[in-house]
LONUTI-53943 format. One record per atom (N, C-alpha, C): x, y, z; residue number from 1; atom name. Coordinates in steps of 0.001 Angstrom, whole numbers, plus 500000, padded with zeros to 6 digits. Layout:
N
REC	east	north	up	torlo	domar
REC	X	Y	Z	NUM	CA
...
***
This chain:
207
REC	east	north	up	torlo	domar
REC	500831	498796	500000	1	N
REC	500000	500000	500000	1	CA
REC	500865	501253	500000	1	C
REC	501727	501449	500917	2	N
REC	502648	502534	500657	2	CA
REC	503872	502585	499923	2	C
REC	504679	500912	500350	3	N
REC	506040	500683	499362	3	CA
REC	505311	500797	497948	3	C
REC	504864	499993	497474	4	N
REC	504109	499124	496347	4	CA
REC	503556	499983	495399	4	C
REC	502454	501176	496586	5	N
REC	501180	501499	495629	5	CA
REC	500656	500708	494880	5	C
REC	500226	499179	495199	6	N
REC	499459	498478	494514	6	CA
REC	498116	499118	494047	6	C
REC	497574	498936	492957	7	N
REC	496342	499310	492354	7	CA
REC	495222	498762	492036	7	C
REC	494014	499238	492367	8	N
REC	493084	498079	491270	8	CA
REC	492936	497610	490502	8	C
REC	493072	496340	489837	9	N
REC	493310	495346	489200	9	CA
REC	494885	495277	488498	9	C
REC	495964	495304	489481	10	N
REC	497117	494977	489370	10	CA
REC	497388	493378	489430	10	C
REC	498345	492834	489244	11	N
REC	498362	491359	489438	11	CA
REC	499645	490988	490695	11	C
REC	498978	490444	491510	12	N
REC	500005	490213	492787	12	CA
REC	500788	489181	492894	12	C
REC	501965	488347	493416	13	N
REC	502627	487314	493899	13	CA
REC	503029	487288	495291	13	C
REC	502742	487130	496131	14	N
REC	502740	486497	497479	14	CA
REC	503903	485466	498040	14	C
REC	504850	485653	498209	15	N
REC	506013	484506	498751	15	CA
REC	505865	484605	500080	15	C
REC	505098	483405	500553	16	N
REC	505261	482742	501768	16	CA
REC	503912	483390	502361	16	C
REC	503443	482488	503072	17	N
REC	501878	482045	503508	17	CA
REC	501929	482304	505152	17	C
REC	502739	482723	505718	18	N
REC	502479	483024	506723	18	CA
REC	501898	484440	507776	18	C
REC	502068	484889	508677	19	N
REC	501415	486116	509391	19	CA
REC	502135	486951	508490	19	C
REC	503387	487467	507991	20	N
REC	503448	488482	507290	20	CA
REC	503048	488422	505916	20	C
REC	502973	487187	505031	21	N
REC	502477	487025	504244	21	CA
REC	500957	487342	504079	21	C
REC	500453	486713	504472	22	N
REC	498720	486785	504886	22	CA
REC	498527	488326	504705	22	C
REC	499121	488908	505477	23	N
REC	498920	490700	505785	23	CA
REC	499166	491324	504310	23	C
REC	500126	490684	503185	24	N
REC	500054	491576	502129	24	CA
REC	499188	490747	501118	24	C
REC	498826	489682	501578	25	N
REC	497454	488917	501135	25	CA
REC	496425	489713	501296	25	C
REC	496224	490435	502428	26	N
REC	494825	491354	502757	26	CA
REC	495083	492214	502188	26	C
REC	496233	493241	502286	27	N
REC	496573	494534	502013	27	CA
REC	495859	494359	500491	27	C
REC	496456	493137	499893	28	N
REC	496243	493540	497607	28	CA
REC	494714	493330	497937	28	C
REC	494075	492301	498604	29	N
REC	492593	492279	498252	29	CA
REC	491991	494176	498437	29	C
REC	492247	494435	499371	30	N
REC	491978	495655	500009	30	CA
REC	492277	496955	498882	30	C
REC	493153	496071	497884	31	N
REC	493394	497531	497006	31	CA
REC	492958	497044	495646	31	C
REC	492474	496277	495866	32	N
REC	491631	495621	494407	32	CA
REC	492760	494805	493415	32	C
REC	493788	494100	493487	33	N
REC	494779	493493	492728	33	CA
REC	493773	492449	492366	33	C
REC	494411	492148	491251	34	N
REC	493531	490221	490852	34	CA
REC	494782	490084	489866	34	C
REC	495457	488577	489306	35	N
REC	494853	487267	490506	35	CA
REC	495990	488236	491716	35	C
REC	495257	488016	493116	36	N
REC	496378	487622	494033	36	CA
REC	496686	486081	494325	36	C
REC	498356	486228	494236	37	N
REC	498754	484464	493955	37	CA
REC	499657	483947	495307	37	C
REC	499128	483311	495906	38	N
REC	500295	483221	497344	38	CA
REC	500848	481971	497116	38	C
REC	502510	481883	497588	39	N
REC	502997	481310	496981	39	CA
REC	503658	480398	498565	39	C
REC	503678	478858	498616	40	N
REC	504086	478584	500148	40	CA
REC	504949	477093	499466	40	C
REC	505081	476321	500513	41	N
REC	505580	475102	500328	41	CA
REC	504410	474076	501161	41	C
REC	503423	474710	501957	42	N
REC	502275	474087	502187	42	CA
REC	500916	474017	501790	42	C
REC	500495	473386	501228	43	N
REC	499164	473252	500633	43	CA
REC	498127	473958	501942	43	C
REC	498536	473501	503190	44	N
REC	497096	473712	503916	44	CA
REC	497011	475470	504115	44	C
REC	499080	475997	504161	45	N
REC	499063	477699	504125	45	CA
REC	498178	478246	502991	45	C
REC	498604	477761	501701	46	N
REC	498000	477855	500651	46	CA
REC	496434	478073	500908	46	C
REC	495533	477031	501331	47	N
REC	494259	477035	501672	47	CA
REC	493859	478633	501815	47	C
REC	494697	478359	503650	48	N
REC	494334	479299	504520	48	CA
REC	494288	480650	503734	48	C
REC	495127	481072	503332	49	N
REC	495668	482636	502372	49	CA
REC	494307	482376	501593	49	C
REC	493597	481910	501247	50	N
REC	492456	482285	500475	50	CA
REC	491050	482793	501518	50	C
REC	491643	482910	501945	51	N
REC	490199	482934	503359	51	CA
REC	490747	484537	503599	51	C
REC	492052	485164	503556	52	N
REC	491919	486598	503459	52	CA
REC	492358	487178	502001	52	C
REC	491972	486624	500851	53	N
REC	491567	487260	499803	53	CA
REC	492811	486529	498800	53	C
REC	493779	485521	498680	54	N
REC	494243	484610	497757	54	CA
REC	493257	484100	496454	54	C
REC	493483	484378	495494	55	N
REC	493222	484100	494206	55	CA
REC	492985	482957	493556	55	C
REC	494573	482787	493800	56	N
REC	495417	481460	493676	56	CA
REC	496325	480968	494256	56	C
REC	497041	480026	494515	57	N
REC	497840	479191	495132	57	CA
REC	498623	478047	494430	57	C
REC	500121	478121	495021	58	N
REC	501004	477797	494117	58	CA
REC	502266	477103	495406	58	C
REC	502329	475460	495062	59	N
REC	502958	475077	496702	59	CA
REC	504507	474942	495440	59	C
REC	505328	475593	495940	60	N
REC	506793	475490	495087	60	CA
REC	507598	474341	495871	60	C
REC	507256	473504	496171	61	N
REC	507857	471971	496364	61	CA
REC	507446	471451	495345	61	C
REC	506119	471068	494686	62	N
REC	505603	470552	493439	62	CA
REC	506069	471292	492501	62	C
REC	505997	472411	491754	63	N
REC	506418	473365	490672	63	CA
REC	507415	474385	490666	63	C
REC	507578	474814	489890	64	N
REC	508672	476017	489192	64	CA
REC	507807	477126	489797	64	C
REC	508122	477939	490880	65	N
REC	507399	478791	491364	65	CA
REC	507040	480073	490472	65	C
REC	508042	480205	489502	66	N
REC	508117	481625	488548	66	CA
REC	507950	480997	487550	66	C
REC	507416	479841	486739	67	N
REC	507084	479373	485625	67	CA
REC	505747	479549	485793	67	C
REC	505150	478724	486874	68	N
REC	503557	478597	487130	68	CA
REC	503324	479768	487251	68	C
REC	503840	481156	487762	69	N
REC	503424	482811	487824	69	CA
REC	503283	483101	486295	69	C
REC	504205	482917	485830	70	N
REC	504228	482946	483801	70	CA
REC	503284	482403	483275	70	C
REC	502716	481279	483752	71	N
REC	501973	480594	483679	71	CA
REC	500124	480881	483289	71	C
REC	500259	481539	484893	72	N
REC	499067	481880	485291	72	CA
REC	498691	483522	484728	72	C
REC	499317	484045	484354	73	N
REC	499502	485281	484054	73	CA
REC	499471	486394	482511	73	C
REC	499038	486882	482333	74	N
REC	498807	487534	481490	74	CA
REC	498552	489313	480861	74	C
REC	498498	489853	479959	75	N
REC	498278	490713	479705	75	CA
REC	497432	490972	478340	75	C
REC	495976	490591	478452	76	N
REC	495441	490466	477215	76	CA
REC	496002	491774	475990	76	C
REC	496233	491553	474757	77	N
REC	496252	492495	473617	77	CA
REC	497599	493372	474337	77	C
REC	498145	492894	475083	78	N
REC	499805	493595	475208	78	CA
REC	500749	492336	474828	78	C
REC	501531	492589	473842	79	N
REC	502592	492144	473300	79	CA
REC	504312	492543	473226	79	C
REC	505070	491929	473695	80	N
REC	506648	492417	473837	80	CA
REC	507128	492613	472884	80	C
REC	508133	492761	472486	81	N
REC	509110	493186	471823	81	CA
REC	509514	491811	471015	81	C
REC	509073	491550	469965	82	N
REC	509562	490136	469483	82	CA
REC	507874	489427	469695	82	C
REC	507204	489831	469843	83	N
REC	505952	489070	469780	83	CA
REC	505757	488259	470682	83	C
REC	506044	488341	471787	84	N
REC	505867	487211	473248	84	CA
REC	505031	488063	473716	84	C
REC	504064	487493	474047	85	N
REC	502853	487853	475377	85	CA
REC	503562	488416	476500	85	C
REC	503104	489074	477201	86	N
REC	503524	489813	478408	86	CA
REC	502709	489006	479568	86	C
REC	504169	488170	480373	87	N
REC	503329	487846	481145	87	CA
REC	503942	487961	482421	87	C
REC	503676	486949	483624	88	N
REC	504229	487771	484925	88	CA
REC	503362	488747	485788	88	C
REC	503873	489204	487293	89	N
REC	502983	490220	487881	89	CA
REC	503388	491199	487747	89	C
REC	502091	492461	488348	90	N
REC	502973	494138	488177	90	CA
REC	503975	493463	489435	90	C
REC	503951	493162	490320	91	N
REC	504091	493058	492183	91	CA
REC	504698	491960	492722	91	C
REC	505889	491637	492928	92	N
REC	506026	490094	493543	92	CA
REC	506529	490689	495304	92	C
REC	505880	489781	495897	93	N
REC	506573	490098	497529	93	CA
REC	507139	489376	498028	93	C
REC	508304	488942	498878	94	N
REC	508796	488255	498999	94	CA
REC	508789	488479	500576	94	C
REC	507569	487475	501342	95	N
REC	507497	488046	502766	95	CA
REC	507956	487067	503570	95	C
REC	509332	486288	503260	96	N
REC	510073	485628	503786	96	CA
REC	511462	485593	503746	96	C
REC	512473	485798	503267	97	N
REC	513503	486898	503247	97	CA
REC	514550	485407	502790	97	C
REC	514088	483796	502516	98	N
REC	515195	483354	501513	98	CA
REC	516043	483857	500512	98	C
REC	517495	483471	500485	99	N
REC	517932	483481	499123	99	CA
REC	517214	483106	498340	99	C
REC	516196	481749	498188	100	N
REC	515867	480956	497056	100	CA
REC	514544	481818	496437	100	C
REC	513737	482896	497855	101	N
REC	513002	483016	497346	101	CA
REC	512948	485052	497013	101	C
REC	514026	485643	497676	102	N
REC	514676	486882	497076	102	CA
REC	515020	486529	495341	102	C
REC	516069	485341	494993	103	N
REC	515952	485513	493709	103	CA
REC	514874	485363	492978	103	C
REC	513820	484560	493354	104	N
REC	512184	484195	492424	104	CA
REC	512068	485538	492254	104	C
REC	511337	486691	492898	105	N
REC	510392	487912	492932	105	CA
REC	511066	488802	491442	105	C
REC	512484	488880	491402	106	N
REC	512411	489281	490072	106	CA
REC	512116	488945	488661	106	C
REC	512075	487466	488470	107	N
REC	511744	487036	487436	107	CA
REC	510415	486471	487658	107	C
REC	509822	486635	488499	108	N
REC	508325	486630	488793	108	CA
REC	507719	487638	488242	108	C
REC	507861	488985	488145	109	N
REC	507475	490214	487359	109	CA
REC	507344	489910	485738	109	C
REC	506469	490723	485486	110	N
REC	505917	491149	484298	110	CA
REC	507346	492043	483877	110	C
REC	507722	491531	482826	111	N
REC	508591	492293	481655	111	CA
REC	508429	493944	481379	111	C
REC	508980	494472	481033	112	N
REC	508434	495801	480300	112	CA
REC	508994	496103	479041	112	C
REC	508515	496901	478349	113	N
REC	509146	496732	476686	113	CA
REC	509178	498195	476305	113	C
REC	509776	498639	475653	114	N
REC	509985	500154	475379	114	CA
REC	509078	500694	474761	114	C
REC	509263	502003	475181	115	N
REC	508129	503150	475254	115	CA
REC	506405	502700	475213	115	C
REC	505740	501367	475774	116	N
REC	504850	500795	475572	116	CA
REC	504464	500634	477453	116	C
REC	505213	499932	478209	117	N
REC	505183	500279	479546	117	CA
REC	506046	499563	480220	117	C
REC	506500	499707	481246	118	N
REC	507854	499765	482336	118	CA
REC	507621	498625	483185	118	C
REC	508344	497653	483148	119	N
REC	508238	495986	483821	119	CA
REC	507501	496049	485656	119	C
REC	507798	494899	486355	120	N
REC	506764	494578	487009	120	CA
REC	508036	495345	488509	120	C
REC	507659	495129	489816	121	N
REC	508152	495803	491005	121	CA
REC	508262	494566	492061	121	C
REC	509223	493948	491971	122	N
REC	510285	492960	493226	122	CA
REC	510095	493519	494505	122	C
REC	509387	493413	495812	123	N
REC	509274	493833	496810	123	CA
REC	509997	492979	497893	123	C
REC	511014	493236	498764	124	N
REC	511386	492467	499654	124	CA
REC	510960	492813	500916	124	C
REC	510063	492018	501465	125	N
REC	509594	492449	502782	125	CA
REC	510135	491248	504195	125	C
REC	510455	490355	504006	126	N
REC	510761	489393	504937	126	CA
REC	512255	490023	504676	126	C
REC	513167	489639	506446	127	N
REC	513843	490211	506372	127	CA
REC	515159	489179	506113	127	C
REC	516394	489931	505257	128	N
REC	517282	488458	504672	128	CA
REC	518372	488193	505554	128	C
REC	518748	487149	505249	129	N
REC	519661	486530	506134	129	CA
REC	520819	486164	505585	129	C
REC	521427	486970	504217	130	N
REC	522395	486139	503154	130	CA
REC	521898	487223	502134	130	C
REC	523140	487363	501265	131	N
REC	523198	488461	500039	131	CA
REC	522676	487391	499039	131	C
REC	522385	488092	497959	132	N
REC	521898	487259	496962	132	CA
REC	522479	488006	495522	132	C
REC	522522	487247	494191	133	N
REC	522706	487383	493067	133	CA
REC	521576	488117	491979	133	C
REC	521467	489095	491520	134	N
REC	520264	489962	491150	134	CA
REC	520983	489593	489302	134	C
REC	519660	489515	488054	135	N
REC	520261	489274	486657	135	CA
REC	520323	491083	486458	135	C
REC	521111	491588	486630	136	N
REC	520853	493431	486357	136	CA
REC	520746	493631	484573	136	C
REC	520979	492936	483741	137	N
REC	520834	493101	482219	137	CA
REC	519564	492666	482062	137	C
REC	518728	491867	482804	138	N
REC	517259	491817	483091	138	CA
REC	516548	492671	483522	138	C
REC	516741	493163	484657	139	N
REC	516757	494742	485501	139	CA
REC	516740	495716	484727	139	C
REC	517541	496080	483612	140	N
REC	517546	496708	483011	140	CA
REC	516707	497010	481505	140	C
REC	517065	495700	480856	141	N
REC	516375	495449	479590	141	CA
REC	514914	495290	479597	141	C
REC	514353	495113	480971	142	N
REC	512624	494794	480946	142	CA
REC	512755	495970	482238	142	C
REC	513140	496563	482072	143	N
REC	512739	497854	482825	143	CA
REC	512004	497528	485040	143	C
REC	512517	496429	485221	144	N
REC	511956	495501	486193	144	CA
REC	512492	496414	487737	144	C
REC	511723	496617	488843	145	N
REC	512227	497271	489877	145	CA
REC	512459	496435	491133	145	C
REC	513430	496804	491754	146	N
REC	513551	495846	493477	146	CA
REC	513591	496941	494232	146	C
REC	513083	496622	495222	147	N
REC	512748	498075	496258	147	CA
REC	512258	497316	497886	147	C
REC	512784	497226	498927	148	N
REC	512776	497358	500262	148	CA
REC	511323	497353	500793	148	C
REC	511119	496540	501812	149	N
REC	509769	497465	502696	149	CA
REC	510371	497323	504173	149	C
REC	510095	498137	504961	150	N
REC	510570	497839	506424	150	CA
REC	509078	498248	507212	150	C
REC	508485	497216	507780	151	N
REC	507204	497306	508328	151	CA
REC	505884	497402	507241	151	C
REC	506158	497728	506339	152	N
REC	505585	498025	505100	152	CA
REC	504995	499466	504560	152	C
REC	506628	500024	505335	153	N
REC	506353	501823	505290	153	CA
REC	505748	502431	506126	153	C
REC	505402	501278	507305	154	N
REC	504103	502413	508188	154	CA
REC	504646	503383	508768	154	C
REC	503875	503928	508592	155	N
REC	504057	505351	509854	155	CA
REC	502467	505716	510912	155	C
REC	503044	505485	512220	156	N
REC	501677	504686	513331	156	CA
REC	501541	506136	513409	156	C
REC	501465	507293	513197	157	N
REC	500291	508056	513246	157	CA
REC	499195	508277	512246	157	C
REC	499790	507996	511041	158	N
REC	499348	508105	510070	158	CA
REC	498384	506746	509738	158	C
REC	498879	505712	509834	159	N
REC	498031	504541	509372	159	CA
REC	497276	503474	510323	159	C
REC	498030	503912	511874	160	N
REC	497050	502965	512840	160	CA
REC	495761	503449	513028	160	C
REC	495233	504608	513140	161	N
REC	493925	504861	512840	161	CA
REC	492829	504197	511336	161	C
REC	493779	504065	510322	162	N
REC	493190	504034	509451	162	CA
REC	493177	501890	509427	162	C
REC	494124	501626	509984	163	N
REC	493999	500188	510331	163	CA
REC	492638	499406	511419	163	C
REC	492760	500173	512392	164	N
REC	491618	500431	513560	164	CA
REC	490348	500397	512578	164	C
REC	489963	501445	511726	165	N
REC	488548	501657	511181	165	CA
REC	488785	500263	510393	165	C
REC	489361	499500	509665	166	N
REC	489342	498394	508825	166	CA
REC	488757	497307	509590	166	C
REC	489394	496988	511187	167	N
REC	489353	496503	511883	167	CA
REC	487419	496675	512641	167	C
REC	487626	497526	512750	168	N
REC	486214	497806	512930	168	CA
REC	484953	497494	512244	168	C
REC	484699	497897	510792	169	N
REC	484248	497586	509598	169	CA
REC	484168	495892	508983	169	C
REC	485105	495610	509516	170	N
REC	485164	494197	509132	170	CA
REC	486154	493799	507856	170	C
REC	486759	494710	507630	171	N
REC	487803	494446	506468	171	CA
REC	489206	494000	506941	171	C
REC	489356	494232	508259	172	N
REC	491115	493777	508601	172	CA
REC	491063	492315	509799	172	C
REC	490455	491607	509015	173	N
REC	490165	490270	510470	173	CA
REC	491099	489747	510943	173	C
REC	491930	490563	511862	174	N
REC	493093	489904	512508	174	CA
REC	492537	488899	513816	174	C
REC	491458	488258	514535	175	N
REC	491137	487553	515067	175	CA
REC	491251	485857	514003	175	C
REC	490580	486086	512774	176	N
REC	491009	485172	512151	176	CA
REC	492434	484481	511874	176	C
REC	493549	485477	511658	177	N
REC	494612	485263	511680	177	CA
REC	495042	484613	512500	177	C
REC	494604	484576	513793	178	N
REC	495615	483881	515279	178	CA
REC	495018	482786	515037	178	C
REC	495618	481657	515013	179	N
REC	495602	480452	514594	179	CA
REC	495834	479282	516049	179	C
REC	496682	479976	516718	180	N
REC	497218	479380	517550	180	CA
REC	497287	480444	518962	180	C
REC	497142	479417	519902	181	N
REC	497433	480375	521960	181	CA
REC	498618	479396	522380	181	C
REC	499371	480251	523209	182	N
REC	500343	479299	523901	182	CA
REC	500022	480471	524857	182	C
REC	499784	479168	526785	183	N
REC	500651	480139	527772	183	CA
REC	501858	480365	527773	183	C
REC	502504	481239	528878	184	N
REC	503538	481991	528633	184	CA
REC	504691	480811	529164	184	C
REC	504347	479765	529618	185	N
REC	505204	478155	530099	185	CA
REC	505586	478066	528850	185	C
REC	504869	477667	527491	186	N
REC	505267	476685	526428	186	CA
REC	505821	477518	525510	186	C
REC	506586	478865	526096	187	N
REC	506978	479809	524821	187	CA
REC	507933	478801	523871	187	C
REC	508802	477872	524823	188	N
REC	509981	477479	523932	188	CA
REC	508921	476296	522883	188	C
REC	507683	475870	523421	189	N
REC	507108	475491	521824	189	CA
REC	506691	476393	521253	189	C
REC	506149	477218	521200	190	N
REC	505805	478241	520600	190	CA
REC	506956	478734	519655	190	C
REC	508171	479052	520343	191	N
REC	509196	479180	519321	191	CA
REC	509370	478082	518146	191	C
REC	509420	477136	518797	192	N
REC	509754	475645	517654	192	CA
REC	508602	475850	516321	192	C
REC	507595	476015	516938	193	N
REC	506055	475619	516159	193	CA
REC	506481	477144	514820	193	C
REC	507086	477615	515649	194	N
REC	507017	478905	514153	194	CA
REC	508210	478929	513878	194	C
REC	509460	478179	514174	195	N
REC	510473	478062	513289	195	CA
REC	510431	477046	512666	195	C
REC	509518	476218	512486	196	N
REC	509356	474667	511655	196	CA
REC	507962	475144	510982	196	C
REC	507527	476361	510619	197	N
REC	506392	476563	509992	197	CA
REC	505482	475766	509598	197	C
REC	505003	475482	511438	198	N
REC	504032	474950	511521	198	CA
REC	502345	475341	512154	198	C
REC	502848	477067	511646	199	N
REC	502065	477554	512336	199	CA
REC	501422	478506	511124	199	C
REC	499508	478177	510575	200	N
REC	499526	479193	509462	200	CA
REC	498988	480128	510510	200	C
REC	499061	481628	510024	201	N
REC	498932	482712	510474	201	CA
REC	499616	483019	511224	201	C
REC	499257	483465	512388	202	N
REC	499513	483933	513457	202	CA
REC	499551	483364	515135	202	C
REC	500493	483017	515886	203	N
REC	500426	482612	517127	203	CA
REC	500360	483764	518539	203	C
REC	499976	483790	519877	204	N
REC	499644	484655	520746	204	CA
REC	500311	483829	521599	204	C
REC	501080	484282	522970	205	N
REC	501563	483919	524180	205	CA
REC	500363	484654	525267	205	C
REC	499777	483830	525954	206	N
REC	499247	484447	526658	206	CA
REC	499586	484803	528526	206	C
REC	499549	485528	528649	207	N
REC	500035	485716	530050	207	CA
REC	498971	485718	531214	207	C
***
């Protein structure tokens, strides 16, 4: 919404099915994107992400995670440079911060072709743990962008009110999200359960 400026009827990609994932799962429904495509290694995350506004679903243990996006994707009556269909998203997010899955989000994007319109926008929002290898003659030649989110730009005077009314209204169902309670005894499962992502959404410690 603020990194992104996603738009109505933009086309989204989703890396990784979990609580931060999910959240830019809501955010594209919320700004009218279609398809939104969430992308996990679990079928049941997969599920879940459709219950706050997932499109489609794509488990990258079975498939080519950026083939099936090519795949699924399109740009009716827009054509590249050389006569290839334009395909790919405006938007890929990457809300898990792998190497394996930092390199997907750029070649997950929609191409861009000269003076006709300007390729798709690589978002890294999970945070990384390891440098990675970027194709920059790709970057360049399809006009393709990578760009940062930290929190996803918020600024809490500005947008926790406007989160609150969503919340209110019925558009931001973060009760749905919590998936899981631990008392404040079983934190060290609680830790395990969400470093073995086995937890879709969201977990609570309760005190």
């Amino acid at each position: 919404m603020n990194t992104a400026n996603v738009e109505e009827g933009v086309s989204v990609a989703i890396f990784g099915g979990g609580g931060v994932g999910l959240s830019a799962v809501g955010g594209a429904k919320m700004r009218g994107a279609i398809p939104i495509i969430a992308v996990d290694l679990d079928d049941a995350k997969l599920e879940f992400a459709k219950r706050f506004g997932a499109t489609d679903g794509i488990n990258a243990s079975k498939v080519n995670a950026v083939e099936a996006i090519h795949a699924m994707t399109g740009k009716p009556g827009q054509i590249a440079s050389g006569g290839v269909p334009v395909t790919g998203v405006d938007f890929a997010f990457d809300c898990i911060g792998l190497k394996v899955t930092m390199e997907q989000i750029v070649p997950a994007c929609r191409g861009g072709h000269f003076g006709a319109c300007q390729g798709g926008t690589a978002v890294l929002v999970g945070v990384p743990q390891t440098t990675v290898e970027l194709n920059a003659g790709q970057m360049l030649a399809q006009e393709k962008q990578f760009r940062g989110s930290i929190g996803g730009s918020c600024s809490p005077d500005r947008d926790f009110p406007m989160f609150l009314d969503w919340h209110a209204n019925g558009d931001l169902d973060l009760e749905a999200m919590v998936t899981e309670r631990y008392p404040i005894e079983d934190i060290n499962e609680a830790t395990t359960a969400l470093e073995d992502g086995r937890i879709s959404g969201r977990s609570i410690l309760e005190f």
